[in-house]
N, C-alpha and C positions, 0 to 999 in steps of 0.2 A: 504494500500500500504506500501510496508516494505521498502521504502528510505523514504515515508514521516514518517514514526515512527521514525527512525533513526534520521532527520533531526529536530525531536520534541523533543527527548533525550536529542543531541547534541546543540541544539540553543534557545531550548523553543519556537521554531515555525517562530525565525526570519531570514527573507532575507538577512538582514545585519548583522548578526551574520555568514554566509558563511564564511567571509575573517574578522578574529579575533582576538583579545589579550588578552587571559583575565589576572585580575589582580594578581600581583606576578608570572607570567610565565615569565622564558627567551628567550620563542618559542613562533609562531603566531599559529593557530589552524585556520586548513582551510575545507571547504570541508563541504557533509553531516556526515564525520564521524569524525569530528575537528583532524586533521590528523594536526600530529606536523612537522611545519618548524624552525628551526632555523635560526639564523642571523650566519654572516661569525665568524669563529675565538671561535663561542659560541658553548657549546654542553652541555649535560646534562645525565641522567640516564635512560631519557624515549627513547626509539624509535622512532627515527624520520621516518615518512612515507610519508609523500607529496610529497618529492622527486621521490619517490616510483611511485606515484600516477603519475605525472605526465611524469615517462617513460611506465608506464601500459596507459594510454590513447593517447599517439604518437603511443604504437603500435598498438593500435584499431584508427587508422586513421584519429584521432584527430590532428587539426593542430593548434597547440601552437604558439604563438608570440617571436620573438625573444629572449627578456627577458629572457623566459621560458622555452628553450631549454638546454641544454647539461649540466643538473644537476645542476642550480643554489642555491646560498644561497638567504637564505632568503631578502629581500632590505632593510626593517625597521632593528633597532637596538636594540631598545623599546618597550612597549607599548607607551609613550609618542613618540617618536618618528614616528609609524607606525597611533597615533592619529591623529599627526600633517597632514600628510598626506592620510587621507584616503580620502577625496574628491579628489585624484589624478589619473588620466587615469589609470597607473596600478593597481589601486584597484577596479574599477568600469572595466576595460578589466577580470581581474581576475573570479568579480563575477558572471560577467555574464557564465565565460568560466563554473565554477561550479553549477549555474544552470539549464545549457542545457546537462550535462552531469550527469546528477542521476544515471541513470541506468547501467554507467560507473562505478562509484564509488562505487554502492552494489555489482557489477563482482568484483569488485578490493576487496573487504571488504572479498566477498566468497572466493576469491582464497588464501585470509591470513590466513583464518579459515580453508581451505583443507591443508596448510601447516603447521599448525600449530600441528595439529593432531600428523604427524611424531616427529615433534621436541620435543612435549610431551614425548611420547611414548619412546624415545631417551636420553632425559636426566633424567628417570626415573626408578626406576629397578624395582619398580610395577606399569610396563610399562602395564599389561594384565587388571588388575583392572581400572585403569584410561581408561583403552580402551573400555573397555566394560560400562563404566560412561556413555563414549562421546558417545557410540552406542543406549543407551537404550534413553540418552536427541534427538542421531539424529529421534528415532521416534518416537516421536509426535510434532508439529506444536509449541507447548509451549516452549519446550528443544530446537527446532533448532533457533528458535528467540532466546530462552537465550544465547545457545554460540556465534551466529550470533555477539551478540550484546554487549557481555561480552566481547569476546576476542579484539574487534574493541575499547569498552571504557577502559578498562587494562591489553591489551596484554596478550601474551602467556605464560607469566610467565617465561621462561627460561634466560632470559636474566641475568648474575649474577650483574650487575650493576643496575638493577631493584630491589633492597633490602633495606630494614632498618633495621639496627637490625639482619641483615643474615635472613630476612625474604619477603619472595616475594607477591603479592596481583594479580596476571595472573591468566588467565584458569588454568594452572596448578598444583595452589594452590588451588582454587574452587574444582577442582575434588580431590584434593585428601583430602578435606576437608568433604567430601560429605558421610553419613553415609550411606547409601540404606535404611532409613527407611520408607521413604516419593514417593510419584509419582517422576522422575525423576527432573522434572521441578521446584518442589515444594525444592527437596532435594536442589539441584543446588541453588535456591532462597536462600534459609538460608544459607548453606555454603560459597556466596559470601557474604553478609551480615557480618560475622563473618571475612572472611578474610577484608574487607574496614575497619572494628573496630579495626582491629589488624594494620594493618596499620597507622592510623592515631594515634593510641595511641603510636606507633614506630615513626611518621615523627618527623624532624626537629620540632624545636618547631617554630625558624623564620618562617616556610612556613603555618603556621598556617592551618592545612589540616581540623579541626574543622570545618571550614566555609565551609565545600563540604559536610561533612557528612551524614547531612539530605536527602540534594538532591541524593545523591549516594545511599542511604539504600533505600529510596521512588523510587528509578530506578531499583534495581535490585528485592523492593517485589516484583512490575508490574511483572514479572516473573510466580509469581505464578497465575495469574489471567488472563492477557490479553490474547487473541488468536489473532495471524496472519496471517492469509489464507497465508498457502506456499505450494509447495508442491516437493519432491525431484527432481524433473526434471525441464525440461521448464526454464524460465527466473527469475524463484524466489530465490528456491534455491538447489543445486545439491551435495549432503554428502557423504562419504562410511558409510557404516552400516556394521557389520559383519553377522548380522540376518537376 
């Protein structure tokens, strides 16, 4: 099942990892796809999507709790702070609201990844080549999990405040990093790989991005190996191809 893979990626298989902080973030990570929220007044370089997420599930006719309407900030301020309270009604309303809505949040993840394509394509002037990347990973079952999955855990790359070093770690970067030497999925696999090393060897040094590394290389080989029963239609998952 492709939200429970997701939900294994993102949490290492736990319930209470749903509504989240991990350590040295200024945002919570919520969600099967730890979708970043920020607290009031705070902001950062990543994307924040939860807000996202939860005007995508009001309008699939999900009904949110007051709290939780009309685009709020994040409540916690901290991780310490968001600790102190996590045995509190809106942490336990929260998680349940994310675990009965799975199949919510992979439509919210797809329709990132259908838009994301253009915005490639867009802020690139070998716009035909990276398109035809995404076309050959859309067919086969290996490729459509890795953008599925890629783009969900480091963005679409076009964001120019997503950089180190004027250097970006998104889908965007993955394809255009991608040689065609390899099956597509396999290519993809290595070229993210190389972009996360470049990354971290550009982060801050304070954010200490070292301690991700392993984990992130060991998520995106899975790439070259696992298969995902998906198929372009139906409720799994639904791509353009040009082929």
């Amino acid at each position: 099942m492709l939200a429970e893979k997701i939900w294994r990626n993102e949490t290492g298989g736990s319930w209470d990892k749903l509504v989240w902080w991990n350590d040295g973030e200024q945002f919570a990570s919520l969600g099967l796809g730890h979708f970043i929220w920020y607290p009031a007044n705070k902001s950062g370089p990543f994307d924040e999507s939860f807000p996202k997420l939860l005007i995508f599930l009001q309008e699939n006719n999900i009904e949110l709790p007051p709290w939780l309407q009309n685009n709020p900030d994040c409540p916690w301020q901290s991780k310490a702070d968001f600790l102190e309270k996590k045995s509190s009604p809106q942490v336990k309303e929260l998680n349940e609201i994310l675990k009965s809505t799975w199949s919510l949040q992979v439509a919210f993840m797809l329709q990132r990844l259908q838009l994301s394509q253009a915005k490639i394509q867009q802020a690139q002037a070998k716009s035909d080549l990276l398109a035809q990347r995404f076309c050959r990973l859309v067919d086969t079952s290996e490729g459509r999990y890795a953008l599925l999955d890629y783009v969900n855990f480091k963005g679409e790359g076009t964001k120019l405040e997503e950089r180190y070093n004027g250097e970006g770690w998104g889908l965007k970067q993955v394809l255009e990093n991608m040689t065609d030497a390899d099956a597509a999925y396999v290519d993809f696999s290595k070229a993210a790989e190389k972009v996360l090393r470049r990354r971290v060897k550009n982060s801050p040094p304070l954010r200490n991005e070292q301690r991700w590394l392993n984990g992130w290389v060991a998520r995106v080989k899975g790439y070259q190996k696992e298969l995902v029963p998906m198929k372009k239609t139906g409720d799994s998952i639904k791509l353009e191809s040009n082929n």
